[in-house]
C-alpha positions as CSV (number, residue, x, y, z in Angstrom):
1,X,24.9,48.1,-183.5
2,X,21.8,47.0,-182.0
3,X,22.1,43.3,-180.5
4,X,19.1,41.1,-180.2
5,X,19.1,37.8,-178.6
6,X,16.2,35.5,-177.4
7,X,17.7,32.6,-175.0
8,X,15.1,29.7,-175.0
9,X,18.1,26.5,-174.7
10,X,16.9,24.5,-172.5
11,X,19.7,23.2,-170.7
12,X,17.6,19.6,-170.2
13,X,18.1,19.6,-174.1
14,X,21.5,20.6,-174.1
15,X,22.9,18.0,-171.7
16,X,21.7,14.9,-174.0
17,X,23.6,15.7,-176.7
18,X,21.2,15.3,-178.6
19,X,21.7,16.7,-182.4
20,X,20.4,20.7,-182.8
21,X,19.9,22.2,-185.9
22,X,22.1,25.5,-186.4
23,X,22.1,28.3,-189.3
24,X,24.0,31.6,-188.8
25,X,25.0,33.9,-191.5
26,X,27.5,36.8,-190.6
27,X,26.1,40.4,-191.4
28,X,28.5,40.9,-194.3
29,X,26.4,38.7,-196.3
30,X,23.2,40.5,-195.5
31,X,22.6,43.3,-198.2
32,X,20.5,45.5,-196.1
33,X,24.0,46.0,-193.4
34,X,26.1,46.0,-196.8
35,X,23.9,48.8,-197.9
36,X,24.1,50.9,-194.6
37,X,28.2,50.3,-194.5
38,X,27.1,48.1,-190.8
39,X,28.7,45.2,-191.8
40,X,29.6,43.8,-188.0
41,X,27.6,41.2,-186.5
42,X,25.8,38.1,-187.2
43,X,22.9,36.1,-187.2
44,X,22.0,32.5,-185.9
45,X,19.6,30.4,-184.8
46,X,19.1,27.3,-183.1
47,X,16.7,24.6,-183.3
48,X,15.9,21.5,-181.8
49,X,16.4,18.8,-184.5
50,X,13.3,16.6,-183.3
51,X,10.5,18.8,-182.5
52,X,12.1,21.1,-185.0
53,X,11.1,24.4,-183.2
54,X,13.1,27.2,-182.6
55,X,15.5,27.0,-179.4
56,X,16.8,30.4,-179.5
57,X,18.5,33.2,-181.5
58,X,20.5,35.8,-181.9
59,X,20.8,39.0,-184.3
60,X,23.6,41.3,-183.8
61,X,23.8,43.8,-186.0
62,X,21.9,46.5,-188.0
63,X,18.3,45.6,-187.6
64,X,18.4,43.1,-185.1
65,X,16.2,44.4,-182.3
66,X,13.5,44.4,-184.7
67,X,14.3,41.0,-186.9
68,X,14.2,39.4,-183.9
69,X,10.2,39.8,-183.4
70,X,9.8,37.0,-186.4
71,X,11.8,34.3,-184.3
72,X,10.0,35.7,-181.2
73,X,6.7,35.1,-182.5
74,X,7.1,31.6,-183.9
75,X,9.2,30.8,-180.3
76,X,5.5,31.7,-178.5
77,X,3.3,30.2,-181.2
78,X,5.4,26.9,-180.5
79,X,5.4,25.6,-184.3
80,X,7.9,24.1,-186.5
81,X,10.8,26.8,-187.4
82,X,9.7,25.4,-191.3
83,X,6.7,27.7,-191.4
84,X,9.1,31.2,-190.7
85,X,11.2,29.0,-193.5
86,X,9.3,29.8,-196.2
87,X,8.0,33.0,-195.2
88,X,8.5,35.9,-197.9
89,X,9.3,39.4,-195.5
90,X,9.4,42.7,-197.1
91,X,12.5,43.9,-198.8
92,X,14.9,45.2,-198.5
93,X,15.2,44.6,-194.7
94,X,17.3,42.4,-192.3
95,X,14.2,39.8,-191.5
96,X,14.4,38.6,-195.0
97,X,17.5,37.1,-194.1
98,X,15.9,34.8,-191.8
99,X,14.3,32.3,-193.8
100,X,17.7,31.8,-195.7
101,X,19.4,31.1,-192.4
102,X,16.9,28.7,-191.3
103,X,17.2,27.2,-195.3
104,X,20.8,26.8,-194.6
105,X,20.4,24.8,-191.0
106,X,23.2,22.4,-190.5
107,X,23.5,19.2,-187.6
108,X,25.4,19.9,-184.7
109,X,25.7,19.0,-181.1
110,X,26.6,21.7,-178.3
């Protein structure tokens, strides 16, 4: 299992309680870990309801350490986490997973 996490939450956010947008999906609905028997692990990510970009993430799992890069690159480029949304990755890989996690984002407070 390779783990991936990018830590971004700023803790100024954090401590306002303010609502955060949260999608995780555990690896044993991604085919690609279904497909290599790697089944442990999960995938979330967590954005900032408002500003709607991406706070941090985590992938652990099969593929991780290179799903990641997507999040990574729209955490740098500072834009709405609804661009990496409706991007279309190649398949069958873990990073097509990611737009359906961030399709599936649900309020929550930490």
């Amino acid at each position: 299992m390779r783990p991936a996490t990018i830590i971004a939450f700023f803790p100024e956010r954090l401590a306002t309680g303010r609502p955060l947008l949260i999608g995780r999906r555990p690896m044993t609905r991604v085919n690609r870990a279904v497909e290599k028997g790697e089944t442990a692990g999960f995938m979330k990510i967590v954005v900032d309801a408002d500003s709607r970009r991406i706070l941090g993430a985590a992938i652990l799992g099969t593929g991780g350490d290179e799903a990641i890069h997507g999040i990574l690159d729209m955490m740098s480029a500072r834009v709405a986490y609804d661009e990496l949304r409706w991007a279309v990755p190649i398949h069958p890989t873990v990073s097509e997973l990611i737009p359906t996690v961030l399709q599936e984002m649900k309020e929550s407070v930490l």
